[in-house]
C-alpha positions as CSV (number, residue, x, y, z in Angstrom):
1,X,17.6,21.7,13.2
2,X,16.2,18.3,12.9
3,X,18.5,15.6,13.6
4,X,20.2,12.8,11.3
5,X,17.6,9.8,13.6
6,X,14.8,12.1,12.5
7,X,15.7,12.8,9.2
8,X,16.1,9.3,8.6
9,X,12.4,8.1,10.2
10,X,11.0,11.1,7.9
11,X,12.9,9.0,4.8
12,X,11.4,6.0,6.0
13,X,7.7,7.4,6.4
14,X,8.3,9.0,2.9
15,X,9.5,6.0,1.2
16,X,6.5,3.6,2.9
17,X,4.2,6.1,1.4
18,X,5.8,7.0,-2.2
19,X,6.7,3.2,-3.0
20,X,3.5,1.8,-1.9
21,X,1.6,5.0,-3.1
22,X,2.9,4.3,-7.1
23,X,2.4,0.3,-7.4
24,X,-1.0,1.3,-6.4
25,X,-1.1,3.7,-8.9
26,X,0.5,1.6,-11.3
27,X,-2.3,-1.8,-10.4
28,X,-5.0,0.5,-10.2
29,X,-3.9,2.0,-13.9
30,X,-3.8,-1.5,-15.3
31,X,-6.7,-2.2,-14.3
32,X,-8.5,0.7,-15.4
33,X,-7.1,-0.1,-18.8
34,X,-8.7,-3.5,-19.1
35,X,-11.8,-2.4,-17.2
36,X,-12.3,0.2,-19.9
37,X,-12.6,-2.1,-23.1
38,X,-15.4,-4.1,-20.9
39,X,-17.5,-0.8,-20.2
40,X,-17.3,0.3,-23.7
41,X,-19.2,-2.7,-24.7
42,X,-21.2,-3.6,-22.2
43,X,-21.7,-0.3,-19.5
44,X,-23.6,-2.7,-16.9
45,X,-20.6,-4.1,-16.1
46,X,-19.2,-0.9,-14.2
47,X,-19.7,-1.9,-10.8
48,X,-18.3,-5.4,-11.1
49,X,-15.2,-4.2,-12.4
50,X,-15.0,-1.1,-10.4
51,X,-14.7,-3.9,-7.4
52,X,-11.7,-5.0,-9.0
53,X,-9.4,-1.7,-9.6
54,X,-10.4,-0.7,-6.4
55,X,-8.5,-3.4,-5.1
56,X,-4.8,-2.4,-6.0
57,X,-5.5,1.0,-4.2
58,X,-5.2,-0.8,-1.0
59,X,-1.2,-1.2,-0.8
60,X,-1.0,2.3,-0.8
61,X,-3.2,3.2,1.9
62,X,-1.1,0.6,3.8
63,X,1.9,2.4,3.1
64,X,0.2,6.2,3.7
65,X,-1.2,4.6,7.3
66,X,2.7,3.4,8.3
67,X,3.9,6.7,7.4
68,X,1.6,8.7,9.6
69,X,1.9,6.3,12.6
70,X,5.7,7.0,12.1
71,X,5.8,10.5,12.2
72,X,2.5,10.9,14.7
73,X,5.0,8.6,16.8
74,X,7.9,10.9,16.6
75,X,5.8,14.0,17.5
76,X,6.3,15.4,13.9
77,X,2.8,16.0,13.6
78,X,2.2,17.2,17.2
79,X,5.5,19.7,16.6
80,X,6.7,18.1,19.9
81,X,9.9,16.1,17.9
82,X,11.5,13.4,19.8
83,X,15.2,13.4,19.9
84,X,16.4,10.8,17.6
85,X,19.7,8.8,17.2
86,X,21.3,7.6,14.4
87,X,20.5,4.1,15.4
88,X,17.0,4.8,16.0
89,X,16.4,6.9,12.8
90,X,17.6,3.6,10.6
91,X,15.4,0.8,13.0
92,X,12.7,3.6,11.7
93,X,13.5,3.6,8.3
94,X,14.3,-0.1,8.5
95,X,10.6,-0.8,9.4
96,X,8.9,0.9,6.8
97,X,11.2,-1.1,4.2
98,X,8.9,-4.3,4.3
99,X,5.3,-1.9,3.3
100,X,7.2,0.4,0.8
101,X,8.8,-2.5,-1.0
102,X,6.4,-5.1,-0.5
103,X,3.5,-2.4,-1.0
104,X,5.2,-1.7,-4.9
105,X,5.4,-4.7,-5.9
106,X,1.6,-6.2,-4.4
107,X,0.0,-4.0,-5.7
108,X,1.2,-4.1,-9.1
109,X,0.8,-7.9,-9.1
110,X,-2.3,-7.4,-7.7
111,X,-3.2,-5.1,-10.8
112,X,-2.4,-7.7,-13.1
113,X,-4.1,-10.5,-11.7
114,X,-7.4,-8.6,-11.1
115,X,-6.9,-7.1,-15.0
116,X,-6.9,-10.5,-15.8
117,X,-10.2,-10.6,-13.7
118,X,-11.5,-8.0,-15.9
119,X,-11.4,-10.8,-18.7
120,X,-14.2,-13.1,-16.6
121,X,-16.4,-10.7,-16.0
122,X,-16.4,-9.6,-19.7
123,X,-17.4,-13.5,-20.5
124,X,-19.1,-14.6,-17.3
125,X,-20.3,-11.6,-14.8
126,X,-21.6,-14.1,-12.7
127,X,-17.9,-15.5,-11.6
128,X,-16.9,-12.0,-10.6
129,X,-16.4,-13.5,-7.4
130,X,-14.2,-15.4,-8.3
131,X,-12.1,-13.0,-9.8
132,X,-12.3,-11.1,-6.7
133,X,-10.9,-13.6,-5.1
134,X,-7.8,-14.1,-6.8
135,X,-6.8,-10.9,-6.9
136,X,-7.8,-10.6,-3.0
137,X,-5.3,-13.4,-2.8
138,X,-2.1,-10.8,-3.8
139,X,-3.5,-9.0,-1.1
140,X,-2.3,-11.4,1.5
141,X,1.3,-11.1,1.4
142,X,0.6,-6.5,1.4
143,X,-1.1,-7.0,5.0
144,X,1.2,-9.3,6.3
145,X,4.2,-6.9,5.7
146,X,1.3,-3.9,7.1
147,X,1.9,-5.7,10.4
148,X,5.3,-6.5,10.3
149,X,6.0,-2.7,9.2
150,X,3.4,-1.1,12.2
151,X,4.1,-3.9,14.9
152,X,7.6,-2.7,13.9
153,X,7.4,1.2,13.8
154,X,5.1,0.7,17.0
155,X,7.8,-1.4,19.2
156,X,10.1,1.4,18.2
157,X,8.1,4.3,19.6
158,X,7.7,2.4,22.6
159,X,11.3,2.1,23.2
160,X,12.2,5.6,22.3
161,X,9.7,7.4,24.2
């Protein structure tokens, strides 16, 4: 039997990677949407906008990477599970907080502004960079909670084990 500091790192790992996991979805969907009406008329196009729905996709691998660091740290995935308190469990769970919410909402910005994107490479292919760019720019504020969520989950394991 698994204890309530486990079962609350296992939440935390779970939520990282579900929340993070559907705004990606979600940006990647909206951007697929716009990218679609450009690729209808003009099929060259493809691989300029495939750059940009790629891009939303990226929160949720954040999320999916703090997750398995999380539960590799706790031994879940070596079957060696570490004893867990309450009080540890939550500083787990509280970690993952800042990718899982963070992650959702990023990458659905993210989605928008590089749908938006979509809309100068359908006029000018040549600024695709520049669209890149401002959606890159969303991008920013999903790495910076990354860190803040492995430096986190990483202090933790040091202090438990």
């Amino acid at each position: 039997m698994i204890s309530l500091g486990v079962a609350l790192a296992i939440i935390g790992a779970a939520l990282a990677a579900i929340l993070s996991g559907m705004g990606s979805a979600k940006g990647v969907g909206l951007v697929a949407e716009a990218a679609s009406g450009v690729i209808t008329e003009d099929p060259s196009k493809f691989g300029k906008v495939l750059i940009l729905e790629i891009l939303p996709g990226t929160q949720g691998l954040y999320g999916f990477l703090t997750a398995i660091m999380l539960i590799s740290g706790i031994g879940v995935l070596g079957g060696n599970v570490l004893e867990l308190s309450t009080w540890q469990g939550l500083a787990y769970l509280g970690a993952c907080l800042p990718i899982a919410i963070t992650g959702y909402f990023s990458a659905i910005a993210q989605g928008r502004a590089a749908a938006s994107g979509v809309s100068i490479v359908a006029k000018k292919p040549d600024q695709n960079g520049k669209a890149i760019i401002m959606a890159v720019m969303v991008e920013t504020y999903a790495v910076l909670t990354l860190l803040v969520s492995l430096l986190a989950v990483n202090s933790i394991t040091s202090i438990v084990k």
